[in-house]
N, C-alpha and C positions, 0 to 999 in steps of 0.2 A: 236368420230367416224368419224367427214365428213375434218378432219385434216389429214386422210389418215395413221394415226398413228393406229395402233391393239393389242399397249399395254394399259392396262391396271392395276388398283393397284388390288393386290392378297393377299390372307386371307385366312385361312379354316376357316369353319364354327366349331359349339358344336361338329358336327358328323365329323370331320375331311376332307369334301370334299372340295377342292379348290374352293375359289372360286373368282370371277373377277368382280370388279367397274368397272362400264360403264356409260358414259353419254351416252343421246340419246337427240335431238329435235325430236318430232313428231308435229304433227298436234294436233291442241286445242282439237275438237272434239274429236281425239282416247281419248285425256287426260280427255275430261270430259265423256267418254263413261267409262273407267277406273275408275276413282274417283266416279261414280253413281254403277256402278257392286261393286263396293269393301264397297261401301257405304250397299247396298242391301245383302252380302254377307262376312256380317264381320270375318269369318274364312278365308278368301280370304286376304291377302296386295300386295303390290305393286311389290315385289318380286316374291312371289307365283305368282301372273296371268304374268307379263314379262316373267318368265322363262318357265312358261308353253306355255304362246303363241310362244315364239323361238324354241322351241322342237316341237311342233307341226309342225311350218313352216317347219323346218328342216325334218322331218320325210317324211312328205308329198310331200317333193320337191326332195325325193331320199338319204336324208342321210341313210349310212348303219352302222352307229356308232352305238353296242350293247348302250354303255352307255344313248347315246342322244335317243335310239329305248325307254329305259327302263325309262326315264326320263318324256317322252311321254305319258307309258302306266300307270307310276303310276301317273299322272294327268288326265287319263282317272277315274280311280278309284278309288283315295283318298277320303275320306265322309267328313263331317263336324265331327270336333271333338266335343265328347259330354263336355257340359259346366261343 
C-alpha cells in the first residue's frame, strides 16, 4: 500500500466474490489490540474484523457503494456461529 501501487493479487473466495491480498503496516498496538479481540472472540479472524473495519470506515466517511453499504450492515448483524 505505501508503494503508491493499488494493485493488488485477486482470487474469489468458496462464494465466488473477488477478492483482493493486501499488505498493510500498521501500528503494534492496532495489531495487538487485534490479536487480543480475535483471541477473546474466536468466531472472529483476521479477515472477518480488517474487512469489517474498512466498510465501516468507508461507510461512515460517505461511501454510497450498495455493495460496501451492505457489507457494513451484514457485520452490523452477523452472530457467532453455533459450534
Amino acid at each position: 500500500m505505501g508503494n503508491g501501487s493499488d494493485q493488488g493479487h485477486r482470487h474469489d473466495d468458496i462464494t465466488g466474490n473477488e477478492l483482493v491480498s493486501l499488505e498493510a503496516e500498521i501500528p503494534e498496538v492496532l495489531f495487538d489490540g487485534m490479536r487480543e479481540f480475535i483471541r477473546s472472540h474466536p468466531h472472529w479472524d483476521q479477515y472477518r474484523l480488517v474487512s469489517s473495519a474498512l466498510a465501516c470506515f468507508l461507510f461512515q466517511n460517505g461511501c454510497t457503494d450498495r455493495n460496501v453499504t451492505q457489507h457494513y450492515l451484514n457485520g452490523l448483524f452477523l452472530r457467532q456461529e453455533a459450534s
